[in-house]
C-alpha positions as CSV (number, residue, x, y, z in Angstrom):
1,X,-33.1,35.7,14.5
2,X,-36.6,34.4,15.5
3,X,-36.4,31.0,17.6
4,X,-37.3,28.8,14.6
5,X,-34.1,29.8,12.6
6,X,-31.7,29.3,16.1
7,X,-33.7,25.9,15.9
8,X,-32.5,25.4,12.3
9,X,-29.1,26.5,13.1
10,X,-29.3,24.4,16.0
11,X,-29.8,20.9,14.2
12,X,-27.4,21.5,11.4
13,X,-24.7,22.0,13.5
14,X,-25.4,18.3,15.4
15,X,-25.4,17.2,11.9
16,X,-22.4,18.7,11.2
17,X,-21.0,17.5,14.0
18,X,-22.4,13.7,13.7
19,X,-20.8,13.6,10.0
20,X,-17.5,14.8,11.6
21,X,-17.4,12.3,14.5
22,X,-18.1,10.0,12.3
23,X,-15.5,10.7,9.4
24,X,-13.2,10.8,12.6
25,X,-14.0,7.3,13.6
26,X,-13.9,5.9,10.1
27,X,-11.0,2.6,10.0
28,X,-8.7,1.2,7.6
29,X,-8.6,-2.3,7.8
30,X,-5.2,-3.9,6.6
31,X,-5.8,-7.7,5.3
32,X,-1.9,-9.5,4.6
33,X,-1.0,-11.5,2.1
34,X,2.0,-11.9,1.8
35,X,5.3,-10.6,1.9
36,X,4.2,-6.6,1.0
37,X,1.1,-7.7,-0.6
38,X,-1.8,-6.0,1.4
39,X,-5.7,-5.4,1.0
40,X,-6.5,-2.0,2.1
41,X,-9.9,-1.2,2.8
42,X,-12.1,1.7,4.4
43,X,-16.2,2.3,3.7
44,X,-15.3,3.5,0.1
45,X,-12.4,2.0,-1.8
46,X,-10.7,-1.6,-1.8
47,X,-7.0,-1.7,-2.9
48,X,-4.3,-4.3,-3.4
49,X,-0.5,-3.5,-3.2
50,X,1.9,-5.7,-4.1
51,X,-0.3,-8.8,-3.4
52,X,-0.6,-10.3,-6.7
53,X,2.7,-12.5,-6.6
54,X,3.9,-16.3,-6.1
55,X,7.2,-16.5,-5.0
56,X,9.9,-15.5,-2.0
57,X,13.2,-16.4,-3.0
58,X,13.2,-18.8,-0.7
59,X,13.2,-16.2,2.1
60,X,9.8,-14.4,2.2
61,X,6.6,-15.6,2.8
62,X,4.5,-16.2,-0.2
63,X,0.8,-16.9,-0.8
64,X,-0.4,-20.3,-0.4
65,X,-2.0,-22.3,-2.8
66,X,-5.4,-21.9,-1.3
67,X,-4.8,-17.6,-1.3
68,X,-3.4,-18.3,-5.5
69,X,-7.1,-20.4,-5.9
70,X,-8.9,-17.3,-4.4
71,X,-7.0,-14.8,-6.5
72,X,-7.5,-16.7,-9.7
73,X,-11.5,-17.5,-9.0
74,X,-12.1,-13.8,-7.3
75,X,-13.2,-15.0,-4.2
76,X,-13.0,-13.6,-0.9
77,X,-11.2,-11.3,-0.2
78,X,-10.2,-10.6,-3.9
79,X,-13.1,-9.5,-5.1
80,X,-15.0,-6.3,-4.6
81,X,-11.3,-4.3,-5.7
82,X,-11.1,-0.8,-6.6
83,X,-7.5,-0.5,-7.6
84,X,-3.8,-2.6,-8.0
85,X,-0.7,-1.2,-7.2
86,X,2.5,-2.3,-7.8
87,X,5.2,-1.3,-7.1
88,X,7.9,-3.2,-9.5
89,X,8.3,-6.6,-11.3
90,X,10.3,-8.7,-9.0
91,X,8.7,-11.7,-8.5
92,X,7.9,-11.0,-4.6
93,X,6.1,-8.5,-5.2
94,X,4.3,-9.1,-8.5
95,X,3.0,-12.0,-11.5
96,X,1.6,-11.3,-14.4
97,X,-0.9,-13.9,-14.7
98,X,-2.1,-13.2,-11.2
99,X,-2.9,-9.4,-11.8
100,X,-4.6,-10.3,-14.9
101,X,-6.8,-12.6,-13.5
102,X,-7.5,-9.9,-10.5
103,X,-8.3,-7.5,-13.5
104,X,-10.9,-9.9,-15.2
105,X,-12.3,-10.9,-11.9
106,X,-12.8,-7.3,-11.0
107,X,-14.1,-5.6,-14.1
108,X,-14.3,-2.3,-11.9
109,X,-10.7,-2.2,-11.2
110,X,-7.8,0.1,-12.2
111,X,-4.2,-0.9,-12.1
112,X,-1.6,1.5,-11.4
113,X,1.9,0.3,-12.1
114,X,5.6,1.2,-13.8
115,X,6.2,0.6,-17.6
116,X,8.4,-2.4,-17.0
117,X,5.0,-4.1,-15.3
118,X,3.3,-2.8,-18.0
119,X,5.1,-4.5,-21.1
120,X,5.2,-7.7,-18.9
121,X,1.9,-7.4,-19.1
122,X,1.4,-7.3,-22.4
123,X,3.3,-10.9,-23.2
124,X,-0.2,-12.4,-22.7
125,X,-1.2,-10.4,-25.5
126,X,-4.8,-11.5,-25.6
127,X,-5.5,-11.2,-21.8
128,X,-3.7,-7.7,-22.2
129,X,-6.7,-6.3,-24.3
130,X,-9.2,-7.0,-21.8
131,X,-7.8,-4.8,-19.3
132,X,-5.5,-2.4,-21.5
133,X,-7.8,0.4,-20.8
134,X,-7.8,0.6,-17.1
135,X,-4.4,0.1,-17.0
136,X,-2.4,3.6,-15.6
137,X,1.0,3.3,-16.7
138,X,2.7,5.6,-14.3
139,X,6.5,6.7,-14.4
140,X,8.3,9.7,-12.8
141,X,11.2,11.1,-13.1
142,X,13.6,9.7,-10.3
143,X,13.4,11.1,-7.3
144,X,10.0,13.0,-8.0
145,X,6.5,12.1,-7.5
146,X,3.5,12.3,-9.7
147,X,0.0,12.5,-8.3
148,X,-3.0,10.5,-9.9
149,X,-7.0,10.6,-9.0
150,X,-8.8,7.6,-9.2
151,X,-12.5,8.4,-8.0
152,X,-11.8,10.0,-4.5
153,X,-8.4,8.6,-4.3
154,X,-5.5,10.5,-4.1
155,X,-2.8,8.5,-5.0
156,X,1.4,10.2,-4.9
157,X,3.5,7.7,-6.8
158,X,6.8,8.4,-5.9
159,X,10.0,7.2,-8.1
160,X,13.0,6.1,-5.1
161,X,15.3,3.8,-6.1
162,X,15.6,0.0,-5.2
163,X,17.3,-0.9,-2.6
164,X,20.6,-3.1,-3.5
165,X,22.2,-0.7,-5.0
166,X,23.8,-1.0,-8.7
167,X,22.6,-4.3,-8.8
168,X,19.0,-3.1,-9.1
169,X,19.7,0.4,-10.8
170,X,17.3,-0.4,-14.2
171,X,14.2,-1.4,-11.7
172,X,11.2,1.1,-12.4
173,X,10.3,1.4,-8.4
174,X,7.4,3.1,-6.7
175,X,6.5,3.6,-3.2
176,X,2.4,4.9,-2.7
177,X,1.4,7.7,-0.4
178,X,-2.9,7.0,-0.6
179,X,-5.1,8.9,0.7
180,X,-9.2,8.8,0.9
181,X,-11.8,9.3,3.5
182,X,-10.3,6.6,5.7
183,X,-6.9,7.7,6.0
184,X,-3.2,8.0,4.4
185,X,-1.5,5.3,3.7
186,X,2.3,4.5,2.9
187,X,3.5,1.8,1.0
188,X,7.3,2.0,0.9
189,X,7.8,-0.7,-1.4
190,X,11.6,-1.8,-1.1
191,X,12.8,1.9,-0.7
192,X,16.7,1.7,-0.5
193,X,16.4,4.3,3.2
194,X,20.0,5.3,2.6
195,X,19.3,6.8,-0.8
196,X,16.7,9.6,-0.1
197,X,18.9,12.9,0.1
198,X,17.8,13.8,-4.0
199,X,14.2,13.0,-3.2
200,X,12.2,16.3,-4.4
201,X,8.6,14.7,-4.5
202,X,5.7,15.1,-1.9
203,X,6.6,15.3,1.1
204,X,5.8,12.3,2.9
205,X,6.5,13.1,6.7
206,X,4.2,16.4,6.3
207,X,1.4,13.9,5.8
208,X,1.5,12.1,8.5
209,X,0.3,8.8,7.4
210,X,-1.7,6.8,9.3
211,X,0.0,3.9,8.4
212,X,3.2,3.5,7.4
213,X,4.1,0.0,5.6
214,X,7.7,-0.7,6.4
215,X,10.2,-2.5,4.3
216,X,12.6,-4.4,6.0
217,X,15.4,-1.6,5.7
218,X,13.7,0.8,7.2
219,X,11.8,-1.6,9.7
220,X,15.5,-2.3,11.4
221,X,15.5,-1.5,14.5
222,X,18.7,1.0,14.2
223,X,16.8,2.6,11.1
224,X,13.5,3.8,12.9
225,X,14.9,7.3,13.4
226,X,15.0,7.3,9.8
227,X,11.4,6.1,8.9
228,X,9.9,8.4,11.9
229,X,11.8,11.7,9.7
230,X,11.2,10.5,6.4
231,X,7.8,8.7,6.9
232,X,6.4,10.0,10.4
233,X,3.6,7.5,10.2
234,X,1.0,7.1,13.5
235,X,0.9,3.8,13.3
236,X,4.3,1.4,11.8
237,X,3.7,-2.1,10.2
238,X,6.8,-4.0,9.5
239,X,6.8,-5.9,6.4
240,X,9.1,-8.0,3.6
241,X,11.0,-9.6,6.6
242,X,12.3,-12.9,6.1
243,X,9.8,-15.2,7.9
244,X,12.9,-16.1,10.3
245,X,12.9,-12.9,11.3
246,X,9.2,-11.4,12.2
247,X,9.0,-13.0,15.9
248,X,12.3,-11.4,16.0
249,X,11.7,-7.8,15.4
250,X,8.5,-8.2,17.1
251,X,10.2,-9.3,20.6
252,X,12.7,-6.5,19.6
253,X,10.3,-3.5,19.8
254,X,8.4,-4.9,22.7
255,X,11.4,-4.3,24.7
256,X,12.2,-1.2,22.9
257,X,8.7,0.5,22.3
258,X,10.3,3.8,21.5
259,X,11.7,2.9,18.6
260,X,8.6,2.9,16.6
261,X,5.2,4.8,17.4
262,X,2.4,1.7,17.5
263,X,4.4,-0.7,15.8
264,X,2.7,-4.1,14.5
265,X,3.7,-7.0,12.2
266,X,1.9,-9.8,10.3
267,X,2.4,-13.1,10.3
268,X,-0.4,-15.2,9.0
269,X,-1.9,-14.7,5.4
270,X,-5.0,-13.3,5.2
271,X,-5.0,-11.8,8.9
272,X,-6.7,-8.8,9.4
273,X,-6.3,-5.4,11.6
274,X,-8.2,-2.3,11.5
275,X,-6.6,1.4,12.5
């Protein structure tokens, strides 16, 4: 090889290894608000879970109305979105109106969502055909998963059912694995924990996701063994906690910080973190 071609060799490799570092050092940024409602966000893709709802049940924290006036006029941070997920209808975790309006705002956006979110959706008939078309209705068979692409998103909804037992049987539920440049990312969704043994989808534990979003069974602290076998995320955020409760469970793995690997839990809407 003459000296100019080791040259050449030479300076793709740096570049190779540049774009690698880089791709290494690449964040997700987390913004909360509310509840299980999250932005995610790395260089490429902006995506809301579960954020698009108004009430607690008097137990969970909800958005305010300044968050509701920045949904409803797309302003920061709800504007800019790539893709909504939801995971089922239950008013904590999802509104109608509210995901319509995110639609409109965000022209760009795809919504990925069960059937029963989708024929709630279509009660506001004439809002409905303005976004009909980037709607992806998406239901598995229970206990399965079903992958969908959405520009370089991979995204594995997975069918688990609702924690609660009988009394939530009929709920359409998803849970998220994402993945992109940035990262993986879980969204559990309210997983019952106990009622995993039929699962046959992807594998979520052989992912290892970088972040795991915890619901508030399998954030207990006598359930971690559970979410690190099941979930085996790097880094655990604790979420749908009664507000009562989030000083609580975060004094609780303080003192116990092998329970979860990097633990961390929100408490004020709109705060941020990057991983």
């Amino acid at each position: 090889m003459t000296y100019a071609g080791r040259h050449t060799v030479s300076v793709i490799s740096v570049l190779a290894l540049i774009l690698c570092v880089a791709c290494r050092n690449e964040k997700i940024t987390l913004t909360y608000i509310a509840n299980c409602g999250f932005i995610i966000e790395s260089a490429d893709n902006k995506i809301i879970v579960d954020g698009l709802f108004r009430f607690g049940h008097n137990r969970y924290q909800t958005p305010d109305t300044g968050v509701i006036r920045m949904i409803t006029s797309g302003g920061e941070p709800f504007q800019g979105i790539d893709l909504i997920l939801v995971t089922h209808t239950h008013v904590d975790h999802f509104d109608r109106r509210l995901v319509t309006a995110c639609m409109e705002n965000n022209p760009g956006a795809a919504l990925i969502c069960p059937s029963q979110a989708v024929d709630s959706l279509r009660v506001d008939s004439l809002s409905f055909l303005k976004i009909k078309d980037r709607i992806i209705q998406c239901n598995p068979d229970p206990d399965t998963s079903q992958c969908i692409r959405h520009g370089e998103l991979e995204i594995h909804a997975c069918r688990f059912q609702h924690t609660g037992g009988e009394r939530f049987a009929d709920t359409e539920h998803l849970a998220f694995l994402i993945s992109g440049k940035g990262g993986t990312v879980f969204h559990s969704g309210d997983i019952d924990p106990y009622k995993t043994g039929d699962y046959s989808g992807i594998r979520i534990n052989e992912h290892n996701p970088d972040i795991g979003l915890l619901n508030e069974d399998y954030s207990k602290p006598e359930n971690a063994g559970l979410a690190a076998e099941f979930i085996n995320a790097r880094n655990n955020v604790a979420m749908h906690l009664p507000e009562s409760q989030n000083a609580v469970w975060a004094d609780t793995v303080r003192k116990n910080p092998h329970l979860f690997r990097n633990p961390f839990i929100f408490t004020r809407s709109l705060e941020k973190k990057s991983f």
